[in-house]
Residue frames as qw, qx, qy, qz and C-alpha x, y, z in Angstrom:
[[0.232, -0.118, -0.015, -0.965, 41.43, -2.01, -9.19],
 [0.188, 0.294, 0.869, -0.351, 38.29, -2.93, -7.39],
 [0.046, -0.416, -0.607, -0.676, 35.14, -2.28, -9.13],
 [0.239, -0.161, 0.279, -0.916, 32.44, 0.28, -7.53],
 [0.237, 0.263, 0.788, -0.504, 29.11, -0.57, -6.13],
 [0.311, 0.586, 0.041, -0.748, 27.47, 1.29, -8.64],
 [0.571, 0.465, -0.444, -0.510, 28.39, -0.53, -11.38],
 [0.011, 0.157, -0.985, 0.071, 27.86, -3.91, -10.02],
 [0.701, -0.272, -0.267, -0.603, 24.50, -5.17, -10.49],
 [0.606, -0.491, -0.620, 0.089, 24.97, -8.31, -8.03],
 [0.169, 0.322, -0.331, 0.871, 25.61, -5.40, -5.67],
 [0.293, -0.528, -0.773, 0.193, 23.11, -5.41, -2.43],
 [0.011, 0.361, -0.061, 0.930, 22.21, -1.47, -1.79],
 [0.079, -0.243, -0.766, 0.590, 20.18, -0.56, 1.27],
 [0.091, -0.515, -0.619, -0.586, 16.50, 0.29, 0.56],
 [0.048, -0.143, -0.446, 0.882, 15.35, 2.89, 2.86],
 [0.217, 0.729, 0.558, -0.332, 11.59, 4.91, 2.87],
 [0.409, 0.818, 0.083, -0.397, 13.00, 7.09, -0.17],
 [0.479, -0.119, 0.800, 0.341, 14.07, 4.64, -2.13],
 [0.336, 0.542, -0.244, -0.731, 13.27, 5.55, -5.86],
 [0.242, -0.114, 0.942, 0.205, 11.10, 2.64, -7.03],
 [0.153, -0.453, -0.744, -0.466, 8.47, 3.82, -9.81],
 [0.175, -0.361, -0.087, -0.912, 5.93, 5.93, -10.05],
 [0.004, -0.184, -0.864, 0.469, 3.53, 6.13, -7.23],
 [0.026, -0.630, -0.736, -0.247, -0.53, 6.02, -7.41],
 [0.015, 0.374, -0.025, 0.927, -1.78, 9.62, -7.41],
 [0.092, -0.014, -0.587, 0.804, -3.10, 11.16, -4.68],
 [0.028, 0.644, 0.722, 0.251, -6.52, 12.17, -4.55],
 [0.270, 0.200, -0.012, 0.942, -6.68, 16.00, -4.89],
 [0.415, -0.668, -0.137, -0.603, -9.73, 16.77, -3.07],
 [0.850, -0.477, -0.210, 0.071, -8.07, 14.47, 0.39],
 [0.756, -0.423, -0.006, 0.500, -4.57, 15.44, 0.19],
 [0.198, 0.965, 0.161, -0.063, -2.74, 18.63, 0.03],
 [0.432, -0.349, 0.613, 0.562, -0.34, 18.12, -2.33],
 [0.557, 0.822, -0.060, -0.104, -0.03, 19.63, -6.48],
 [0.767, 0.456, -0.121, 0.434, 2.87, 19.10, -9.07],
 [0.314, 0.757, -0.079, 0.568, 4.19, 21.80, -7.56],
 [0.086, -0.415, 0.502, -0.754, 3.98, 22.05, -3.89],
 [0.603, -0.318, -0.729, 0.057, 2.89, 20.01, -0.39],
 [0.464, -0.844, 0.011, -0.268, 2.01, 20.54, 2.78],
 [0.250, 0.606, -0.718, 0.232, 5.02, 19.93, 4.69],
 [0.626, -0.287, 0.564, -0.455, 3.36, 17.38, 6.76],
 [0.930, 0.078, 0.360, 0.014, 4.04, 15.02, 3.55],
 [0.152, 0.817, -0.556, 0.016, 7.45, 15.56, 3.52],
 [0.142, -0.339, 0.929, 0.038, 9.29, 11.89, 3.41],
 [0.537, 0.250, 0.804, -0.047, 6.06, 10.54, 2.24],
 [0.551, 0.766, 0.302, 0.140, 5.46, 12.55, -1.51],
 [0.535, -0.114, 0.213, 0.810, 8.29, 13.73, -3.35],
 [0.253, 0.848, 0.449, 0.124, 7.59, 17.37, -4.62],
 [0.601, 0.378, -0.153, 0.687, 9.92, 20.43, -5.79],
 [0.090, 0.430, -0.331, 0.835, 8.50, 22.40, -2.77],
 [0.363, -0.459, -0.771, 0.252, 6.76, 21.97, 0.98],
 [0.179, -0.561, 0.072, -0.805, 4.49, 24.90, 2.77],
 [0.087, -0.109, -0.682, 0.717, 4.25, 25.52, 6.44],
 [0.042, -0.641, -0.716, -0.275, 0.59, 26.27, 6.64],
 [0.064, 0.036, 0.371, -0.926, -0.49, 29.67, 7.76],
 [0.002, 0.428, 0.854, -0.296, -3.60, 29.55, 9.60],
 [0.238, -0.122, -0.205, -0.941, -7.00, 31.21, 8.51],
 [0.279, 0.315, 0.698, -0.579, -10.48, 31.46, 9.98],
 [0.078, 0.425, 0.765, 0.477, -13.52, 31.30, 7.46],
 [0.018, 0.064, -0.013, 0.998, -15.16, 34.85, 7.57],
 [0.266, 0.223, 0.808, -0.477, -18.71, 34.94, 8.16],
 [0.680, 0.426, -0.132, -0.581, -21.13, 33.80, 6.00],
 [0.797, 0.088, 0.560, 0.210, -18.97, 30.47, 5.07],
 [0.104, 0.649, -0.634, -0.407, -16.92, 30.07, 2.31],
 [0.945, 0.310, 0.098, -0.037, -17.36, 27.03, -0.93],
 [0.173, -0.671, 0.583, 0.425, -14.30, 25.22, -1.29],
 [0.633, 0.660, 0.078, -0.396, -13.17, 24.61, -4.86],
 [0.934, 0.013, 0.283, 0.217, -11.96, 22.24, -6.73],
 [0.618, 0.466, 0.294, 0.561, -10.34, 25.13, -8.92],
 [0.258, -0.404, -0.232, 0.846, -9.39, 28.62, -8.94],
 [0.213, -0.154, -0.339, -0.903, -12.46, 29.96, -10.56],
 [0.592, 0.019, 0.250, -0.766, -16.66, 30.32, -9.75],
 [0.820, 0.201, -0.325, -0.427, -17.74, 28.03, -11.98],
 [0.284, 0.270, -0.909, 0.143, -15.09, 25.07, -10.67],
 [0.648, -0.447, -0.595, -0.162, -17.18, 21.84, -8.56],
 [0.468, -0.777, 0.126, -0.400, -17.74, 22.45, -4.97],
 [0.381, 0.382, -0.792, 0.285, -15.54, 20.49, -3.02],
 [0.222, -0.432, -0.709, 0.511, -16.84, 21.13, 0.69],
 [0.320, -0.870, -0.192, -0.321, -19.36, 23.93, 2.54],
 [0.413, -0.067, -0.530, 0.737, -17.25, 25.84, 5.26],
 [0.274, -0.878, -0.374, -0.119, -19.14, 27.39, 7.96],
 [0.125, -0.888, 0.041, -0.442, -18.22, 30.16, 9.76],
 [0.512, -0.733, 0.417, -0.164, -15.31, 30.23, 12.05],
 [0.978, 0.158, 0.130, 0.048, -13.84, 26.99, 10.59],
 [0.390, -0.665, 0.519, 0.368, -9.99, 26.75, 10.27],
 [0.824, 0.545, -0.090, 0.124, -8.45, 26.57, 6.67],
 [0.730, -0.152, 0.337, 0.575, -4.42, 25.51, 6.18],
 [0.390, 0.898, -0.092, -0.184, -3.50, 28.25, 3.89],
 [0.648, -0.245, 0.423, 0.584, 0.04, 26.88, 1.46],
 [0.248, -0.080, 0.340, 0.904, -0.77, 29.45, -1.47],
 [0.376, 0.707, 0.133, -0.584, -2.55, 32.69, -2.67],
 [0.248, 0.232, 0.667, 0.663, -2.99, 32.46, -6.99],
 [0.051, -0.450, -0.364, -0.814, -4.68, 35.87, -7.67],
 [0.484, -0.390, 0.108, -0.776, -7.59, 36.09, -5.52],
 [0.912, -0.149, -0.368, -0.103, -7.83, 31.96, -4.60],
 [0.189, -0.505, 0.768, -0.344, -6.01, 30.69, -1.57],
 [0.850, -0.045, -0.462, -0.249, -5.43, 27.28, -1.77],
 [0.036, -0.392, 0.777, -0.492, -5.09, 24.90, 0.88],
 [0.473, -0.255, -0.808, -0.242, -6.92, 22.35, 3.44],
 [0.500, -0.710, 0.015, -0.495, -8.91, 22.12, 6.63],
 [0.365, -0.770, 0.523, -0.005, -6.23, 19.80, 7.58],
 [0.086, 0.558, -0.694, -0.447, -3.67, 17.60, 6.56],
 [0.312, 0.314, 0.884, 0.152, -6.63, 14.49, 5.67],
 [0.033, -0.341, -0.430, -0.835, -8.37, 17.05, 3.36],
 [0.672, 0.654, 0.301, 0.174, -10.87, 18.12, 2.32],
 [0.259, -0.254, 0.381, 0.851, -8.24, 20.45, -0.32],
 [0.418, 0.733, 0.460, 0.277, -9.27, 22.95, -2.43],
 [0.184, 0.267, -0.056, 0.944, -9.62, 26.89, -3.21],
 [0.113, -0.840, -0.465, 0.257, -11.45, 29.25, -1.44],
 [0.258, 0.754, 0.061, 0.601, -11.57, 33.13, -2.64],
 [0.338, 0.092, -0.535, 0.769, -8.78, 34.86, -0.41],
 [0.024, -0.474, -0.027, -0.880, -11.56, 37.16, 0.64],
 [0.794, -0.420, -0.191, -0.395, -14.04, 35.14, 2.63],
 [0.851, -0.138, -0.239, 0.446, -10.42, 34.08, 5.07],
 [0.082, -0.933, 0.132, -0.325, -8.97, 36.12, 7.65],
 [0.440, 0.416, -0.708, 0.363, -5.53, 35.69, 9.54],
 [0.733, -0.518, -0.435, 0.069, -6.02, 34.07, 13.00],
 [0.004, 0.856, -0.190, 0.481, -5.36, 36.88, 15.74]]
C-alpha cells in the first residue's frame, strides 16, 4: 500500500497564488474595498472573502456627498465628493450605500440619497 501525499510531510506540494499560508496584513479600509464580509470583485484571487460584488455604478447628486468611514452622521469623513463624481456601489445597509470611487479607494459610506443610478 503506498502512502498518500497528504500524509507525507517530506511530500513537495505545488504552491500556487492561493496557497493558504497565514494570516495576511489587513487592508486599509478607507483604500480598499473590501469588509469581513464582502469585496469588490476586482480582488478576487488577491483577498479571500465569503462574497465578491460587481459594482453598480452611481453618480453623486448635486450638492456633493461626505464619504464615511461608517454608516452613521457622526462617523469621520473619509473624502468630499463633488458633484457628478462616480461612486462603485457593492451594498445598500438601511439608508448608507457603501462602496468606492474605484477599486484604489477612497471606500466608505455615503447616504443612498445624495447617489443616483447612471442613465
Amino acid at each position: 500500500m503506498t502512502r498518500s501525499s497528504f500524509s507525507d510531510p517530506s511530500a513537495t506540494h505545488p504552491q500556487g497564488p492561493y496557497m493558504l499560508a497565514g494570516p495576511m496584513p489587513k487592508p486599509d479600509e478607507t483604500r480598499v474595498p473590501i469588509r469581513g464580509d464582502l469585496a469588490h470583485i476586482g480582488l478576487a484571487g488577491r483577498y479571500f472573502v465569503p462574497h465578491y460584488a460587481v459594482p453598480q455604478p452611481r453618480i453623486v447628486m448635486p450638492g456633493g456627498a461626505q464619504l464615511m468611514a461608517a454608516s452613521k452622521a457622526d462617523a469621520a469623513v473619509v473624502a468630499e465628493l463633488a458633484e457628478g463624481d462616480s461612486f462603485e456601489l457593492l451594498d445598500i445597509t438601511g439608508q448608507w450605500a457603501w462602496g468606492c470611487l474605484s477599486l484604489d479607494g477612497p471606500v466608505g459610506y455615503i447616504h443612498i440619497d445624495r447617489l443616483e443610478p447612471v442613465s
